[in-house]
C-alpha positions in Angstrom: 0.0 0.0 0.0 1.1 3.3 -0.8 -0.5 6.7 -0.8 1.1 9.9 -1.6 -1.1 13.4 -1.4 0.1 16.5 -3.0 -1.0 20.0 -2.6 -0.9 21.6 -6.3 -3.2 25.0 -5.4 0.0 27.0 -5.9 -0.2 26.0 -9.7 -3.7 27.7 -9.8 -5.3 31.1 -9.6 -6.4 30.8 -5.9 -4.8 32.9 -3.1 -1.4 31.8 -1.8 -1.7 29.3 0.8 -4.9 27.3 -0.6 -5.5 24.0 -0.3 -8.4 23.5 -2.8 -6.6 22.1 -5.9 -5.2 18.0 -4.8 -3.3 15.1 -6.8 -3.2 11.6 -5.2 -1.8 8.9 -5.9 -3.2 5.7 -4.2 -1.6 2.1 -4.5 -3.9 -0.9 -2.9 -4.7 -4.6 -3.5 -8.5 -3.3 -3.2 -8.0 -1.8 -7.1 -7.0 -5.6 -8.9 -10.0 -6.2 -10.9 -11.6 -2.8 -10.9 -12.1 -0.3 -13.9 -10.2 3.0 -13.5 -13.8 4.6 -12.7 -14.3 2.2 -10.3 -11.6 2.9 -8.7 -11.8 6.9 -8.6 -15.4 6.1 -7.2 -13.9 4.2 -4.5 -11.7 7.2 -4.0 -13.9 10.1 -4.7 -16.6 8.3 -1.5 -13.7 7.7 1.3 -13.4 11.6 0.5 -16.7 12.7 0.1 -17.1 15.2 3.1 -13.9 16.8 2.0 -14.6 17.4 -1.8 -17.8 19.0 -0.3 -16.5 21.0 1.7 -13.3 22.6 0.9 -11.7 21.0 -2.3 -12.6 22.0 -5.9 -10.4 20.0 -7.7 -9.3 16.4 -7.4 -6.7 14.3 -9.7 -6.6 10.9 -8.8 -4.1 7.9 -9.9 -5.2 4.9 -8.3 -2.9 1.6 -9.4 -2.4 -1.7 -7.9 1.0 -3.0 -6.5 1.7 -4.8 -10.1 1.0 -1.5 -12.2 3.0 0.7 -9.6 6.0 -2.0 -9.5 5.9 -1.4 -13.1 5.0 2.7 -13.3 6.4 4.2 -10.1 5.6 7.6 -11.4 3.6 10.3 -10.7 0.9 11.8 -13.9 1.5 15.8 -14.5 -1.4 17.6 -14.0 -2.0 20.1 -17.0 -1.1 23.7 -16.7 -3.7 26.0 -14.8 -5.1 28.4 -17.7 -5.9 31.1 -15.1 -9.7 30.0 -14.4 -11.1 32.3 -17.4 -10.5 29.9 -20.1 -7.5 31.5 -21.3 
């Protein structure tokens, strides 16, 4: 198991110090046999009362032991274009 939670609101247009913009990355033996959406359901539940309350934005890598023995890296998330669209 492995679980690794990192802040990214500094790479968005909210005020310095936020915490509203999250990436994790989950490893568990729970994830063999489910679909990716399946998985980012599991997640998105065990979270539920934060994402209502305080997070806007949520990118989630959920892999099993084999596919992080194999990956062992974390996605980028895309560049913030500013909140307008830009």
């Amino acid at each position: 198991m492995y679980m690794n939670v990192m802040n990214e609101s500094h790479k968005h247009n909210v005020p310095k110090g936020s915490e509203t913009h999250f990436r994790v990355v989950i490893v568990s033996p729970q994830f063999e046999s489910l679909t990716s959406l399946k998985r980012h359901r599991l997640v998105n539940e065990a979270l539920r009362q934060e994402l209502d309350a305080n997070i806007h934005a949520l990118a989630i890598q959920a892999l099993t032991p084999d596919q992080w023995s194999h990956e062992q890296s974390v996605n980028e998330s895309p560049t913030c274009r500013g909140g307008m669209g830009l």
